[in-house]
C-alpha positions in Angstrom: -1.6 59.4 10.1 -2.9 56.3 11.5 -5.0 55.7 9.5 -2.7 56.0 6.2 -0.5 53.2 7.5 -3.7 50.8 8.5 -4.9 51.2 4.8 -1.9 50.2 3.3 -2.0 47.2 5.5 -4.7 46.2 4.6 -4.1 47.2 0.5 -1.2 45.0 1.4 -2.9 42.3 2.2 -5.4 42.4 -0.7 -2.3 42.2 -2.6 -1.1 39.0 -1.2 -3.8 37.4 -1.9 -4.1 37.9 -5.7 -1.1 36.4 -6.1 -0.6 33.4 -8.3 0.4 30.6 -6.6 3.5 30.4 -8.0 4.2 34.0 -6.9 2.9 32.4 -2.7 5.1 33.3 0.1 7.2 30.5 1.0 5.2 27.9 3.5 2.1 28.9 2.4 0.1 26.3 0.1 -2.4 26.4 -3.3 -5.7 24.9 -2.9 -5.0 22.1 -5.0 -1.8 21.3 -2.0 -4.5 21.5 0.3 -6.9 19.4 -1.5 -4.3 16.8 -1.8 -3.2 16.7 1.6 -6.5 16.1 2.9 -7.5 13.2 0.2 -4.0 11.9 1.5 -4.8 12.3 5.4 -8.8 10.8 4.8 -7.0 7.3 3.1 -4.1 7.4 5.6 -7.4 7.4 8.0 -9.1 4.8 6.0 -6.2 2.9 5.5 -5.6 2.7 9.6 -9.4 1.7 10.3 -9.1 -1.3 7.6 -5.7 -2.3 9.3 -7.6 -2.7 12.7 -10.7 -4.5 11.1 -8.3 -6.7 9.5 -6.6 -7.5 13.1 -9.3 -8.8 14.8 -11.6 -10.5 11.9 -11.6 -14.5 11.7 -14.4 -14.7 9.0 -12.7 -15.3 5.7 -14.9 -13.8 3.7 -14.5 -10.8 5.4 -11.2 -10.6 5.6 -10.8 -11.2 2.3 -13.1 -8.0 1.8 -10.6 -6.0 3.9 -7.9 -6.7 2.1 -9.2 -5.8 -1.3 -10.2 -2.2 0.6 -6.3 -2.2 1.8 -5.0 -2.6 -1.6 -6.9 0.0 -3.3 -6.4 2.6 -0.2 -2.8 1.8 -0.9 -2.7 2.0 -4.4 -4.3 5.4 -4.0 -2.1 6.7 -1.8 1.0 5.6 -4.2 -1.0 7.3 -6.6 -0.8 10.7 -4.8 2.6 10.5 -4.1 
């Protein structure tokens, strides 16, 4: 009998995932979520590093380089939102 209930289990769960992702449990996310979400924490990241740079750099030249990278990561980031 055991066995009967662990197969359906596990049909169960073959089942769950062929479902379309409109069809996804609640809290559970499509690829294409998940690709986002990391693009978005990877500039967030980006952005953070250039922030830093920009604190500490007196050369003008490359400051003025940092803040070009700053307004692109942020213009990508509005982008994803």
């Amino acid at each position: 009998m055991a066995r009967g209930w662990e197969s359906k289990d596990v049909e169960s769960q073959v089942e769950e995932k062929k479902l379309a992702p409109r069809e996804l449990p609640r809290g559970q996310r499509t690829p294409e979520q998940i690709r986002v979400d990391l693009e978005r924490k990877g500039l967030e990241l980006s952005r953070t590093r250039i922030v830093n740079d920009l604190e500490s750099a007196t050369n003008p030249n490359h400051r003025k380089s940092l803040e070009a990278a700053l307004a692109f990561l942020d213009k990508k980031l509005s982008e994803l939102n």
